[in-house]
C-alpha positions as a Markdown table, in Angstrom:
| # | Residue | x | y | z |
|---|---|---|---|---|
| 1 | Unk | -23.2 | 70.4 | -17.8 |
| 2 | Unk | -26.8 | 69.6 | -17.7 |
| 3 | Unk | -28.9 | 69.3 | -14.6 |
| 4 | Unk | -31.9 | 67.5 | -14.9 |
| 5 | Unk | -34.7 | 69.9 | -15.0 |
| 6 | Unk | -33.6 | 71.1 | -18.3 |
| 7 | Unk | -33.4 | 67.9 | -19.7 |
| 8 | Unk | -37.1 | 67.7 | -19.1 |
| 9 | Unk | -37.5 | 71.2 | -20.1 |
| 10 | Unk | -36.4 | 70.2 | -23.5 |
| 11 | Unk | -38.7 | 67.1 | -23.6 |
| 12 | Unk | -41.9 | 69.1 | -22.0 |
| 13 | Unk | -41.0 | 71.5 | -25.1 |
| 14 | Unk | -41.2 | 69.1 | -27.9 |
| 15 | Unk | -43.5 | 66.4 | -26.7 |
| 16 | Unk | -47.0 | 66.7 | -25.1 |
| 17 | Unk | -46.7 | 65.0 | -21.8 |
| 18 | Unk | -48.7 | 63.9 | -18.7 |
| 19 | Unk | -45.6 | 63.3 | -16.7 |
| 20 | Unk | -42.0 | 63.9 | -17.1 |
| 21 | Unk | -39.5 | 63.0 | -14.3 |
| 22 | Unk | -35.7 | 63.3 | -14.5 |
| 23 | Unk | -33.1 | 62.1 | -12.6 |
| 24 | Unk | -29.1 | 62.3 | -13.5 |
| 25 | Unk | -25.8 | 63.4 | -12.6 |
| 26 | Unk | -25.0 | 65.7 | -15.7 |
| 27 | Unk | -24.1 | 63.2 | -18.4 |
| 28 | Unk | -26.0 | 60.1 | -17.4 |
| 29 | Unk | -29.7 | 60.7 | -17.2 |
| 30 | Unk | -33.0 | 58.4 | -16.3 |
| 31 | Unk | -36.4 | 59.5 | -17.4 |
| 32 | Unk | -39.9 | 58.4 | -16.9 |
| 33 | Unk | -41.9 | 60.1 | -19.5 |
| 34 | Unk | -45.8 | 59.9 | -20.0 |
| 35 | Unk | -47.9 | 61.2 | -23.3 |
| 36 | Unk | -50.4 | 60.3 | -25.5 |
| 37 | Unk | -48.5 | 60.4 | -28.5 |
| 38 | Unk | -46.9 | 57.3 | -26.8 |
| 39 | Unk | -50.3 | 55.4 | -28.0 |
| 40 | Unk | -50.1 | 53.1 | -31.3 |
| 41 | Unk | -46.5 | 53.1 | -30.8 |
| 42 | Unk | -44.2 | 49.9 | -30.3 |
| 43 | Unk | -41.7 | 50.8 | -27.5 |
| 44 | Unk | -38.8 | 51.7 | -29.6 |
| 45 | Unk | -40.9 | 54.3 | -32.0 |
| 46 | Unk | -41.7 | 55.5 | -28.3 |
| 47 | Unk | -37.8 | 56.4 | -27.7 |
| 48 | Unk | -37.4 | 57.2 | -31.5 |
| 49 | Unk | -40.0 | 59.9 | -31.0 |
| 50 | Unk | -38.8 | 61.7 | -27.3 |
| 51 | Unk | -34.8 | 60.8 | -29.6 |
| 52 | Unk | -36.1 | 63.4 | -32.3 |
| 53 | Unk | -37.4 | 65.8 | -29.9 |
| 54 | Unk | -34.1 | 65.9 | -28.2 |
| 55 | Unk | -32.2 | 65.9 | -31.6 |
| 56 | Unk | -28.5 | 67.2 | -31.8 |
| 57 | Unk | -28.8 | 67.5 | -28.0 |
| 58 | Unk | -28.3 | 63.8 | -27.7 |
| 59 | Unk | -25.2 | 63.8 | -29.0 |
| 60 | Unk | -23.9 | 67.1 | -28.1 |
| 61 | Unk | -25.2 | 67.9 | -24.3 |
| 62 | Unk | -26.8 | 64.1 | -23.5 |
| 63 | Unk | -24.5 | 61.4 | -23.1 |
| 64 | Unk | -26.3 | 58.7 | -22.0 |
| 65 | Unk | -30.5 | 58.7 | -21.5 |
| 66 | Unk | -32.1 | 55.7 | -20.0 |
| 67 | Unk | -36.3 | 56.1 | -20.0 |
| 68 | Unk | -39.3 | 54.4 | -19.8 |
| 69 | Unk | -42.1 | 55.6 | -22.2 |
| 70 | Unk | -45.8 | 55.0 | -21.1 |
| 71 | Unk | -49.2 | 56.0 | -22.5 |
| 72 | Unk | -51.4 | 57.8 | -20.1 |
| 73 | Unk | -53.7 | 54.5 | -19.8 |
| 74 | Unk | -50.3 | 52.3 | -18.9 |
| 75 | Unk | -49.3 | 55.1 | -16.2 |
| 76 | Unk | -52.6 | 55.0 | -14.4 |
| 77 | Unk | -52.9 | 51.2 | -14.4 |
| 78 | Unk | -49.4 | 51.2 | -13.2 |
| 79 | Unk | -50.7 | 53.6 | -10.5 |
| 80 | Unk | -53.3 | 51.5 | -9.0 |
């Protein structure tokens, strides 16, 4: 079972991030995840993009991952 520090281990691996934060219970996992390669990108090439980086993981060790992609710009105005 998966805790959800390695879950953004994998993410922080494949994916250039600002932020990362995961939260789960093993199967089911929520993730807040900020990068710049988030920029140009509609919101489902977003989850298309962190989806590759997980790859065979999501169907094999992720069951369910909820997230909320943001650009650096959309994390700091979120911020204020």
């Amino acid at each position: 079972m998966l805790d959800p520090q390695t879950v953004k281990a994998y993410i922080e691996q494949g994916l250039e991030c600002e932020h990362v934060e995961v939260t789960g219970d093993g199967h089911h996992f929520e993730a807040v995840i900020v990068s710049g390669a988030f920029r140009e990108k509609s919101r489902v090439g977003q989850h298309q993009l962190v989806y590759k980086v997980l790859g065979d993981r999501m169907r094999e060790e992720i069951h369910a991952l909820s997230m909320s992609t943001l650009t650096p710009e959309d994390w700091e105005a979120g911020r204020r």
